[in-house]
N, CA, C and O atoms as a MOPAC input file, in Angstrom:
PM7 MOZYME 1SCF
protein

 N    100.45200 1    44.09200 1    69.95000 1
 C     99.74100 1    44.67500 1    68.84100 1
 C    100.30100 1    46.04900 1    68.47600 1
 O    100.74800 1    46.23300 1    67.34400 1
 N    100.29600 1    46.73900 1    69.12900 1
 C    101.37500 1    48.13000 1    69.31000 1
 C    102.42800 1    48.16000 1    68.70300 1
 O    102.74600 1    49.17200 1    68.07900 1
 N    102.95600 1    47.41900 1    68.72900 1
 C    104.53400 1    46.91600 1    68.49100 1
 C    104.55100 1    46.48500 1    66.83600 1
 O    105.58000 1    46.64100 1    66.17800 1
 N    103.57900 1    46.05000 1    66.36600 1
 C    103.16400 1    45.71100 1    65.36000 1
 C    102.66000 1    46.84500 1    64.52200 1
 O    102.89100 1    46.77700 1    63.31500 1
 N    102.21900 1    47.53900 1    64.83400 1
 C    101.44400 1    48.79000 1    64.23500 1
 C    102.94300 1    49.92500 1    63.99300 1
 O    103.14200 1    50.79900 1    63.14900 1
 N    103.74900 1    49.45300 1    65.07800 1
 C    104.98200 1    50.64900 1    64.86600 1
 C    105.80600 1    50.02200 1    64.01500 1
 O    106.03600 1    50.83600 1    63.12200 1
 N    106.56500 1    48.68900 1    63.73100 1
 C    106.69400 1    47.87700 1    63.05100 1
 C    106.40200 1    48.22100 1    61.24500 1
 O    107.24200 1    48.29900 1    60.34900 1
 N    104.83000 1    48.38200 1    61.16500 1
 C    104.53800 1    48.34800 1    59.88000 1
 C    104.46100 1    49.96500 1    59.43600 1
 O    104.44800 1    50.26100 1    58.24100 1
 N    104.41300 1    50.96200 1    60.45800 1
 C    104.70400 1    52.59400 1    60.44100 1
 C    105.95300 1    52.52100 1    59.82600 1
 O    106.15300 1    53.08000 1    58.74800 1
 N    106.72200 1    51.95200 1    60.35000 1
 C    108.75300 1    51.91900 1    60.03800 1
 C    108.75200 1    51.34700 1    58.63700 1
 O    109.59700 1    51.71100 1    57.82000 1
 N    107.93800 1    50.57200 1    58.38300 1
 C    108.26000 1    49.77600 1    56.93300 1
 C    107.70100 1    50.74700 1    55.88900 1
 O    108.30800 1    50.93600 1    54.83500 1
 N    106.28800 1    51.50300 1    56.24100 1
 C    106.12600 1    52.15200 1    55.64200 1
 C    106.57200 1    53.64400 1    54.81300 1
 O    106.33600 1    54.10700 1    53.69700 1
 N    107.25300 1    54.04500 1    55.88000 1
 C    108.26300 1    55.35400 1    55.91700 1
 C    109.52500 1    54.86600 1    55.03100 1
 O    109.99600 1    55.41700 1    54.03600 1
 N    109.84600 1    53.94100 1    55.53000 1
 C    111.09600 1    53.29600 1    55.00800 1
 C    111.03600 1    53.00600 1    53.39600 1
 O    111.96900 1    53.25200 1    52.63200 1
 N    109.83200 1    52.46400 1    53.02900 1
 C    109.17100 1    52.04400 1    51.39500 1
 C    109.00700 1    53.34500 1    50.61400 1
 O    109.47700 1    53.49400 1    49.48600 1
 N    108.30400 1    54.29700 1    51.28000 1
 C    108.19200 1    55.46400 1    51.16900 1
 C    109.40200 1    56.42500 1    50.52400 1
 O    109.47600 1    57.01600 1    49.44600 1
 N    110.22600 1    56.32800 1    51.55000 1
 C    111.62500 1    57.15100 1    51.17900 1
 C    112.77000 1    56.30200 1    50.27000 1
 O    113.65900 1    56.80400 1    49.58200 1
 N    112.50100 1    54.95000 1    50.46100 1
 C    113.36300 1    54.32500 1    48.75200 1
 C    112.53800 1    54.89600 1    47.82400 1
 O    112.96600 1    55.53400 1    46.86100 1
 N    111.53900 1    54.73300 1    48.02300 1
 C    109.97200 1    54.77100 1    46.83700 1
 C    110.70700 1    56.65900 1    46.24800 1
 O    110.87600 1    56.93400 1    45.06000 1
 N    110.89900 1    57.28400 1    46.98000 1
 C    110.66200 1    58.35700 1    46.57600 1
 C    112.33400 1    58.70300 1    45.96500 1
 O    112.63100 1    59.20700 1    44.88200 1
 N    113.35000 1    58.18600 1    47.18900 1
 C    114.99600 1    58.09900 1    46.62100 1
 C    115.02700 1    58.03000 1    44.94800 1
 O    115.50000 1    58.78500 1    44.09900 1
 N    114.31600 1    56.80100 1    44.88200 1
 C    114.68600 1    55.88500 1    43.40100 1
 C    114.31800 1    57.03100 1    42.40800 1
 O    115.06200 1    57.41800 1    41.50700 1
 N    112.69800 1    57.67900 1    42.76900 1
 C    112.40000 1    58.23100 1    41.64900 1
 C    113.09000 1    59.55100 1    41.16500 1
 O    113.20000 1    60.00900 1    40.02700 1
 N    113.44900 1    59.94600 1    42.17400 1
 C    114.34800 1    61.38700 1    42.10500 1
 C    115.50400 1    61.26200 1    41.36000 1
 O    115.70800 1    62.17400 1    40.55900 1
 N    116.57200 1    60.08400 1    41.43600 1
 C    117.45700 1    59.71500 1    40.93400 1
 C    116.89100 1    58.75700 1    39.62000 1
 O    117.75500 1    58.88800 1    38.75300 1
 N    116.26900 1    58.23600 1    39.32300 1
 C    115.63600 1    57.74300 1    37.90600 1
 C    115.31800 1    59.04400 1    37.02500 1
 O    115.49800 1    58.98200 1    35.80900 1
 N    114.86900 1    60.16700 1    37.59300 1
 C    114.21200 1    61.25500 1    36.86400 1
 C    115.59500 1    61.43000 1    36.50200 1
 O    115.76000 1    61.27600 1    35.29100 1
 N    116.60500 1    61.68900 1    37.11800 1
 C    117.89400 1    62.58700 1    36.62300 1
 C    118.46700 1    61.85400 1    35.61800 1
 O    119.04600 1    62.37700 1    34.66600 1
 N    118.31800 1    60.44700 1    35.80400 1
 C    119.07900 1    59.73100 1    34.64300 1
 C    118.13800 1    59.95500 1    33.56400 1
 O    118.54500 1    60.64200 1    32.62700 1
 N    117.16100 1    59.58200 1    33.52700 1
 C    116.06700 1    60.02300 1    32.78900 1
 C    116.36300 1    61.76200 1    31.97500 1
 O    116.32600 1    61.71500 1    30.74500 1
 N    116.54500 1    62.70500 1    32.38600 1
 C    116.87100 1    63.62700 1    31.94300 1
 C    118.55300 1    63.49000 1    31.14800 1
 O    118.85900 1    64.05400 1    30.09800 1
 N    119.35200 1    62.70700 1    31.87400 1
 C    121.02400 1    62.57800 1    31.18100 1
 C    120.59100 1    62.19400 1    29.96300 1
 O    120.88200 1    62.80700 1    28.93600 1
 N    119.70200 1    60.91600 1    30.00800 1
 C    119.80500 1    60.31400 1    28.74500 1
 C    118.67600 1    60.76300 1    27.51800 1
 O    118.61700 1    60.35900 1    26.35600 1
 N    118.04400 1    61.48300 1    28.03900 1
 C    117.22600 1    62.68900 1    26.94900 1
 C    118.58700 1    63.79200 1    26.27100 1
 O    118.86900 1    64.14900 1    25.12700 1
 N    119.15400 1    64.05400 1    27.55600 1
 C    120.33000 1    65.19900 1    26.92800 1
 C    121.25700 1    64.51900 1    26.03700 1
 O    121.35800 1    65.07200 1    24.94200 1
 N    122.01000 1    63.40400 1    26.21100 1
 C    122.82600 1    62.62700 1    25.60900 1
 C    122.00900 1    62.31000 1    23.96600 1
 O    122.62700 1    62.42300 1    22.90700 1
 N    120.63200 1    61.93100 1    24.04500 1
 C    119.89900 1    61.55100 1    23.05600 1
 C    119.73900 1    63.27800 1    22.04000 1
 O    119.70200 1    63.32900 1    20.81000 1
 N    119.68400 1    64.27000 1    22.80400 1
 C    119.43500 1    65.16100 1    21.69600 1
 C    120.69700 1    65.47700 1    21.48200 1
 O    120.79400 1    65.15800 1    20.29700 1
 N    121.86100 1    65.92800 1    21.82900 1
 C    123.19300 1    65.98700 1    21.50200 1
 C    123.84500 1    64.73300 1    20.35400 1
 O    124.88200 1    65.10400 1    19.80400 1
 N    123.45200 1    63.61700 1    20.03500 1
 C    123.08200 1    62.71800 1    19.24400 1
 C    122.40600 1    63.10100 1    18.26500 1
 O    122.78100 1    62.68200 1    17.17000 1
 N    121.36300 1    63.88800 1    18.30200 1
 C    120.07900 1    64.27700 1    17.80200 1
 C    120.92900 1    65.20200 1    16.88000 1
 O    120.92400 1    65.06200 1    15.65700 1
 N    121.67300 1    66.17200 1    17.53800 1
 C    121.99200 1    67.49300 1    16.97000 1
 C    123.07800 1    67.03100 1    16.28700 1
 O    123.03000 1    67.55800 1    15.17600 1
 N    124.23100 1    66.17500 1    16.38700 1
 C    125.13500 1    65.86100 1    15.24200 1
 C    124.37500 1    65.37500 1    14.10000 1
 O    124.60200 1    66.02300 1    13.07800 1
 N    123.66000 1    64.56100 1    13.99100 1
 C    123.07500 1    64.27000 1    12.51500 1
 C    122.27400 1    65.50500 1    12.26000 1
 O    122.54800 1    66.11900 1    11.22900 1
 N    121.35400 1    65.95500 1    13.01100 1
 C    120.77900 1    67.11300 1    12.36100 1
 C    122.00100 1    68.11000 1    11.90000 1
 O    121.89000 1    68.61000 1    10.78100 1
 N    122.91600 1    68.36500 1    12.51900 1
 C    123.86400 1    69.38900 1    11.88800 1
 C    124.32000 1    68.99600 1    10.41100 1
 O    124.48000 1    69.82200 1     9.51200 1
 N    124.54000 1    67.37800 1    10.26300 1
 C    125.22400 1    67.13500 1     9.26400 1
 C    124.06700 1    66.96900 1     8.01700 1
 O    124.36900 1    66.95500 1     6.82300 1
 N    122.95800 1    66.87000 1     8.44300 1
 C    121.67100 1    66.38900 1     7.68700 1
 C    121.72500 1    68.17800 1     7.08500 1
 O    121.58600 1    68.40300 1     5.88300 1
 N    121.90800 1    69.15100 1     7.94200 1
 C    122.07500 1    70.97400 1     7.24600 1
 C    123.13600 1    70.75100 1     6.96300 1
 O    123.12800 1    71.52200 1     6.00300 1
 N    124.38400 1    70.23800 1     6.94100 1
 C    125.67100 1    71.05800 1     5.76600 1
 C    125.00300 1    69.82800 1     4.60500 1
 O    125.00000 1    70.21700 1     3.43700 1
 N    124.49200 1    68.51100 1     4.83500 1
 C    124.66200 1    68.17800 1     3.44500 1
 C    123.29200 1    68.77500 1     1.71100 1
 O    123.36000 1    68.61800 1     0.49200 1
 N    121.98700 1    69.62300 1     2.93600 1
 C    121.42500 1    70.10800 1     2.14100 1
 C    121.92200 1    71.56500 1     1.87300 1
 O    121.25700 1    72.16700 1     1.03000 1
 N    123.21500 1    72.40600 1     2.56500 1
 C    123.62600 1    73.41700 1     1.80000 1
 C    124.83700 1    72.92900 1     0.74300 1
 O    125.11600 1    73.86200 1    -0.00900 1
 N    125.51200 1    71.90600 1     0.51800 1
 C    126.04300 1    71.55400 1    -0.35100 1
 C    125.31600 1    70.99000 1    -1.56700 1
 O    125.91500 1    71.06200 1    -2.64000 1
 N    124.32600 1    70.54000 1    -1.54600 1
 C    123.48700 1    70.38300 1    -2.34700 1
 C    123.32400 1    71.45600 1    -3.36900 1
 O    123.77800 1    71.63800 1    -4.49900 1
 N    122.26900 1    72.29800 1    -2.33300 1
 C    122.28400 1    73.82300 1    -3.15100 1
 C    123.05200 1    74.44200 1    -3.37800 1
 O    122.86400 1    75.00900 1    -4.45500 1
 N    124.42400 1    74.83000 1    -2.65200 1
 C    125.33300 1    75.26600 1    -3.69000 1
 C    126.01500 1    74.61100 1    -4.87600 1
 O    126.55900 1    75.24900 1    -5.77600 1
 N    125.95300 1    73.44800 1    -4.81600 1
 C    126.45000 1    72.64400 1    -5.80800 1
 C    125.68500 1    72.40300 1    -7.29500 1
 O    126.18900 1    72.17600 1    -8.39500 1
 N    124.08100 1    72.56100 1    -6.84400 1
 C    123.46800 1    72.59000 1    -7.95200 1
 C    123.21400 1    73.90900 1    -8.82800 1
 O    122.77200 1    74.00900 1    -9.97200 1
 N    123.62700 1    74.86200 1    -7.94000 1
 C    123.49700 1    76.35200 1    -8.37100 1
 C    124.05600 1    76.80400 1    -9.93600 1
 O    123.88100 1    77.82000 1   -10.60800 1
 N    124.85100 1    75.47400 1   -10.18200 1
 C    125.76400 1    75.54700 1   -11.75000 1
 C    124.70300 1    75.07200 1   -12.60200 1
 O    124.31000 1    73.92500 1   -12.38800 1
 N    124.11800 1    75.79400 1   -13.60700 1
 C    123.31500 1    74.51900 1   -14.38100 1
 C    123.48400 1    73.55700 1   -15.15000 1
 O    122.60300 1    73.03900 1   -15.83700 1
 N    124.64400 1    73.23500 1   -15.09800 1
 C    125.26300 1    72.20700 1   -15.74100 1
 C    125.42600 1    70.83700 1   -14.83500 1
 O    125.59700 1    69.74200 1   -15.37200 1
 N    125.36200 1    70.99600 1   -13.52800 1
 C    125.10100 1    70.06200 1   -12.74200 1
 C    123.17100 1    69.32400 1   -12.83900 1
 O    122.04500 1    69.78900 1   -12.65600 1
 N    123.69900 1    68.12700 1   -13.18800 1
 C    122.57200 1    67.34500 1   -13.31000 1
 C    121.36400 1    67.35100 1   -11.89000 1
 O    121.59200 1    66.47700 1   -11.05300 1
 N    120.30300 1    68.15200 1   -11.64700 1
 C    119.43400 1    67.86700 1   -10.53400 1
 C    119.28000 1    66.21000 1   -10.51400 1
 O    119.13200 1    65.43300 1   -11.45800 1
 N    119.38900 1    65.90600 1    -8.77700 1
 C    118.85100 1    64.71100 1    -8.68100 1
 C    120.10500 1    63.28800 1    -8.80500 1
 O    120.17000 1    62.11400 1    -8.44100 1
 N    120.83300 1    64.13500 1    -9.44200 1
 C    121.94600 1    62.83800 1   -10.29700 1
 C    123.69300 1    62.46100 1    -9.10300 1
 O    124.58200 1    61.61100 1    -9.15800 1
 N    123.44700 1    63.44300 1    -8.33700 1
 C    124.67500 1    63.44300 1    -7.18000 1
 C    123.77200 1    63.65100 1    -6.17500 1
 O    122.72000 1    64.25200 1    -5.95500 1
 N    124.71500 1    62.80100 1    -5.54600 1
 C    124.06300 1    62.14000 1    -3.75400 1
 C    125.06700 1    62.64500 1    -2.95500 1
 O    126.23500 1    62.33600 1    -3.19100 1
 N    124.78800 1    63.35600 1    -2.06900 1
 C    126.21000 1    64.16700 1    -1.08000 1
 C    125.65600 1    63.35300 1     0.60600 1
 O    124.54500 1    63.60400 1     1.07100 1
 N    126.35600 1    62.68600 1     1.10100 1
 C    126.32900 1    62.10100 1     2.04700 1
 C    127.66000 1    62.93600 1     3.22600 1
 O    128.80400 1    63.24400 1     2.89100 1
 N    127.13400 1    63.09400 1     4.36400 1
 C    127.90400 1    64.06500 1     5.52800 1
 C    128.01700 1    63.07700 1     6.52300 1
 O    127.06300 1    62.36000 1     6.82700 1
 N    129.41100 1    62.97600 1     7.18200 1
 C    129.35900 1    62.44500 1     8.36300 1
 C    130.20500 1    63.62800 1     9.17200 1
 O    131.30600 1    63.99800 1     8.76300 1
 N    129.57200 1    64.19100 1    10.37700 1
 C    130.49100 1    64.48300 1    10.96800 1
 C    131.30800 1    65.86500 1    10.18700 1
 O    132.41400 1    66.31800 1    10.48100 1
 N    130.35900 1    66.34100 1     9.10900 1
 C    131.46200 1    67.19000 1     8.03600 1
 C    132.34000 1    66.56400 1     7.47900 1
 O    133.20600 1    67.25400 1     6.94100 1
 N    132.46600 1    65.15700 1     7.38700 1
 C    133.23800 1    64.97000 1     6.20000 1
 C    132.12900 1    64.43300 1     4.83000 1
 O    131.31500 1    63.50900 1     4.84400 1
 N    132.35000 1    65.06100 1     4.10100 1
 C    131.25100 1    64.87500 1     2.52600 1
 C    131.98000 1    64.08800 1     1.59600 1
 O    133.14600 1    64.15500 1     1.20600 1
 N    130.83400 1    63.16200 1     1.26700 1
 C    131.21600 1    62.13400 1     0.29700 1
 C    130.02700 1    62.49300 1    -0.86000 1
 O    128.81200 1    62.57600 1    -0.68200 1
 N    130.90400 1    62.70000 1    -2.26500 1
 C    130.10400 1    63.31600 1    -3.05800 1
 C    129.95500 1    61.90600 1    -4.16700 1
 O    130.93900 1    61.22000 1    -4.44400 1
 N    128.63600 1    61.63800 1    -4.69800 1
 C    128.67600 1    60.38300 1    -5.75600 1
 C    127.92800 1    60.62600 1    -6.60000 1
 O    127.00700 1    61.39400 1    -6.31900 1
 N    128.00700 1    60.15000 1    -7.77400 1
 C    127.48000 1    60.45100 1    -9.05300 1
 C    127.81600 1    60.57000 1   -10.49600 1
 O    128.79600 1    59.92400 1   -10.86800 1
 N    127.34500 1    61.09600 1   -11.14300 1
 C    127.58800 1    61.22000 1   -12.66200 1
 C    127.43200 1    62.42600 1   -13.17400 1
 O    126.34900 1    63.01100 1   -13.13900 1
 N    128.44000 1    62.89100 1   -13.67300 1
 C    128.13400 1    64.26800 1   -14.11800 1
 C    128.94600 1    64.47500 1   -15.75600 1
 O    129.98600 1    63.90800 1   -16.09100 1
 N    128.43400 1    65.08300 1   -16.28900 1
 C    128.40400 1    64.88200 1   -18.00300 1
 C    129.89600 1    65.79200 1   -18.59400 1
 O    130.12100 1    66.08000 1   -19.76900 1
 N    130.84600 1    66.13900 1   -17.30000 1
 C    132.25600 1    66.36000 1   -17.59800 1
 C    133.46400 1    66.66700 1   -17.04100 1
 O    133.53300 1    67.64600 1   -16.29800 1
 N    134.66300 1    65.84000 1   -17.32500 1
 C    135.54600 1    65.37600 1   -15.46900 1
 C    135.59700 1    66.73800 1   -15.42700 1
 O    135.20500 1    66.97600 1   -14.28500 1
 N    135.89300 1    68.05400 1   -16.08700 1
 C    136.36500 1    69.16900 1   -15.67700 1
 C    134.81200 1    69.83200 1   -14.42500 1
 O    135.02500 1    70.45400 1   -13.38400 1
 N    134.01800 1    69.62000 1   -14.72200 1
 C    132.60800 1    69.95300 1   -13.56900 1
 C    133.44700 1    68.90600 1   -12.13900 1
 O    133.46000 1    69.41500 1   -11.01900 1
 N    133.84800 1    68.01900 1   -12.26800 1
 C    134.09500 1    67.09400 1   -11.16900 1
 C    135.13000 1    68.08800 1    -9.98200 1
 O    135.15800 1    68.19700 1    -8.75600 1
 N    135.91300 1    68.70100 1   -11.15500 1
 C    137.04800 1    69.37800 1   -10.34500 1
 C    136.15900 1    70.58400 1    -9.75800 1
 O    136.10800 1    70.82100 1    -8.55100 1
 N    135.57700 1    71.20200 1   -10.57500 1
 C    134.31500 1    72.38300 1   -10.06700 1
 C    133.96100 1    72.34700 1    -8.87300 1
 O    134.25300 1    73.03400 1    -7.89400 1
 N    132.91500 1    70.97400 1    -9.13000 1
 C    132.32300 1    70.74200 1    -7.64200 1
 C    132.77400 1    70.11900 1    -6.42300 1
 O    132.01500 1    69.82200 1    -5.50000 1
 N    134.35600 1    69.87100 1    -6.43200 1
 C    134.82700 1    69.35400 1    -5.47000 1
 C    135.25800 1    70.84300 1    -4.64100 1
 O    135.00000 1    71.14500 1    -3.47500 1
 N    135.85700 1    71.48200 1    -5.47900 1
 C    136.41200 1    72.83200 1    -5.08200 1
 C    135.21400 1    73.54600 1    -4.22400 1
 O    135.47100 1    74.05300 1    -3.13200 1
 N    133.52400 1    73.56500 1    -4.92700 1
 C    132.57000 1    73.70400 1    -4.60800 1
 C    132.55400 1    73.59800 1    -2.75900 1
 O    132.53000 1    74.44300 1    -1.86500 1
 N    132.57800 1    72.20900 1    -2.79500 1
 C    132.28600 1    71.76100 1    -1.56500 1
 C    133.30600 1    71.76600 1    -0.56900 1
 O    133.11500 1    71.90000 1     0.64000 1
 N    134.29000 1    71.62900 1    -1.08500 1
 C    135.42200 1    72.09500 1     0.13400 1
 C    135.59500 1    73.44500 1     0.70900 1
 O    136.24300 1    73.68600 1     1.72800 1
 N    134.74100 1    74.61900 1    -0.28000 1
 C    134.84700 1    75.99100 1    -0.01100 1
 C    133.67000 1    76.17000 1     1.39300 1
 O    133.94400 1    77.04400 1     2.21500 1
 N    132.77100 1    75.57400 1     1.54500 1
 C    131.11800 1    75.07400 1     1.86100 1
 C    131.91600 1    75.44800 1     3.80300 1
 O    132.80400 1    74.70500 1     4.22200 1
 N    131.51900 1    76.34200 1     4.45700 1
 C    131.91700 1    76.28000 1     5.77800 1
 C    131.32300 1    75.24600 1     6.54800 1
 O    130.11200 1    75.09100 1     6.38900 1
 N    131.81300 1    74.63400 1     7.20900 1
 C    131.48700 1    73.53300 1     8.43400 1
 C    131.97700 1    71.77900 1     7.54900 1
 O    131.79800 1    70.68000 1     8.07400 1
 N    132.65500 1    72.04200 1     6.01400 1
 C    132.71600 1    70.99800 1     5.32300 1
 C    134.27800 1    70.84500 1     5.93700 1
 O    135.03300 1    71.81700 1     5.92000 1
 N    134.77000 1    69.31900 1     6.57300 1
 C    135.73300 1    69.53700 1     6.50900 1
 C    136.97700 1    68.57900 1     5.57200 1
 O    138.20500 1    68.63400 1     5.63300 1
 N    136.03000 1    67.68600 1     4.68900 1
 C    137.08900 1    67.06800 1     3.89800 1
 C    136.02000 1    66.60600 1     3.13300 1
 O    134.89300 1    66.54600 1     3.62400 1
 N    136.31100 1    66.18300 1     1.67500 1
 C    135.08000 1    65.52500 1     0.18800 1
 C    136.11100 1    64.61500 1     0.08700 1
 O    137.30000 1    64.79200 1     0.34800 1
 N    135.62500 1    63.75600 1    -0.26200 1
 C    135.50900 1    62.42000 1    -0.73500 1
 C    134.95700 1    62.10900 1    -2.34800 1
 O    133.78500 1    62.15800 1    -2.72300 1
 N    135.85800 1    61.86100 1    -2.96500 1
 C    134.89100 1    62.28300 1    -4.71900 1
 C    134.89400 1    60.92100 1    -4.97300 1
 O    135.81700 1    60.14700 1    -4.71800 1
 N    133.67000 1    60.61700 1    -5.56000 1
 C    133.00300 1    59.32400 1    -5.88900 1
 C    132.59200 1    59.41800 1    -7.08900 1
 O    132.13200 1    58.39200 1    -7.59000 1
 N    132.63800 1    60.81300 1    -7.99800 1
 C    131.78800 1    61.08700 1    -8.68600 1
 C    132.77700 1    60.48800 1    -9.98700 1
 O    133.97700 1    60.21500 1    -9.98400 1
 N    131.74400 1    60.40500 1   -11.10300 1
 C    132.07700 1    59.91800 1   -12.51700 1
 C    131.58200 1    60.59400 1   -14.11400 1
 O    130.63200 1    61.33100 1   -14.38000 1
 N    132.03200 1    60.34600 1   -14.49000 1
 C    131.97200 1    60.86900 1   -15.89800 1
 C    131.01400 1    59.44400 1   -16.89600 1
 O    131.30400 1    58.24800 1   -16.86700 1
 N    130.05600 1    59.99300 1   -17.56300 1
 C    129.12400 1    58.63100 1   -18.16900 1
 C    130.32800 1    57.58300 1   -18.95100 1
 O    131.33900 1    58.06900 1   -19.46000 1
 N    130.12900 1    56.54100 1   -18.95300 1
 C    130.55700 1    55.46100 1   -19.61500 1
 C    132.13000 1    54.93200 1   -19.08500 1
 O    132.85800 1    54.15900 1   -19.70700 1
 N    132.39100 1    55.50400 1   -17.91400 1
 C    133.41900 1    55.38000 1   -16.41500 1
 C    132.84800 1    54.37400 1   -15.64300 1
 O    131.63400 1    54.23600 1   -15.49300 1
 N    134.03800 1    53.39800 1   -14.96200 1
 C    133.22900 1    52.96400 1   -14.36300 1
 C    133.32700 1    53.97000 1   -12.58500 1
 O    134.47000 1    54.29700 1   -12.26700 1
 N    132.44800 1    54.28000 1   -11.82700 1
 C    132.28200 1    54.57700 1   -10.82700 1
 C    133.51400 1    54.63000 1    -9.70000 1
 O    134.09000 1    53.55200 1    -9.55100 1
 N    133.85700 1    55.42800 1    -9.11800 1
 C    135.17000 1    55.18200 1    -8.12400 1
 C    134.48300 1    54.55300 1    -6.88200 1
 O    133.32300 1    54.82000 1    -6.56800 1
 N    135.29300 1    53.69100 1    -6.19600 1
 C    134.50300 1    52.82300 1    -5.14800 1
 C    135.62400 1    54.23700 1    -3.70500 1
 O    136.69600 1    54.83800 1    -3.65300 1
 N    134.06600 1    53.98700 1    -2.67800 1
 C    134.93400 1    54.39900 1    -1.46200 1
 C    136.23700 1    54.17500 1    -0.91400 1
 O    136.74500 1    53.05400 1    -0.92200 1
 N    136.82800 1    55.22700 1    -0.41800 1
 C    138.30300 1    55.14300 1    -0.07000 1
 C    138.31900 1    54.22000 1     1.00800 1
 O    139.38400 1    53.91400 1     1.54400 1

């Protein structure tokens, strides 16, 4: 009976210290992949801020149509699309956005009314 009681002491200690191993090392991965997830987090949020300061500087002309160009960021590279009411504004706002710090290459998509649309490179 003794023998039995020390037996299930050993199993218990033993359950105990995986029990407790696992969680210590689950917490840490647990923390990697929170860090990995906001570092993830923070590239789109970075690019989600350069593409609303290109926005505003871009609309700052009033000749640029509010609402009518869509500026899409990956990574800092900006893809600008839309319609704007004259190719010489096109050259404007490309210059615009390439001046834009953290921008590091535009992509012009944009068009002039009764054009048809430039498709992605």
């Amino acid at each position: 009976m003794s023998r039995r009681i020390g037996d299930l002491a050993v199993g218990a200690a033993l359950g105990s210290a995986l029990t407790y191993f696992f969680q210590r090392s689950g917490g840490r991965a647990e923390r990697a992949d929170r860090a990995v997830g906001a570092k993830v987090y923070g590239l789109r949020d970075d690019d989600a801020t350069l593409a609303r300061k290109v926005e505003t500087e871009l609309v700052r002309n009033p000749d640029v149509p509010k609402g009518q160009i869509d500026v899409n960021v990956l990574d800092g590279f900006v893809q600008l699309r839309g319609e704007v009411p004259r190719p010489d504004l096109i050259e404007e706002l490309l210059e615009r956005a390439h001046s834009i710090e953290g921008v590091r290459d535009v992509e012009n998509l944009l068009h002039v009314p009764y054009t048809e649309p430039q498709l992605h490179q």
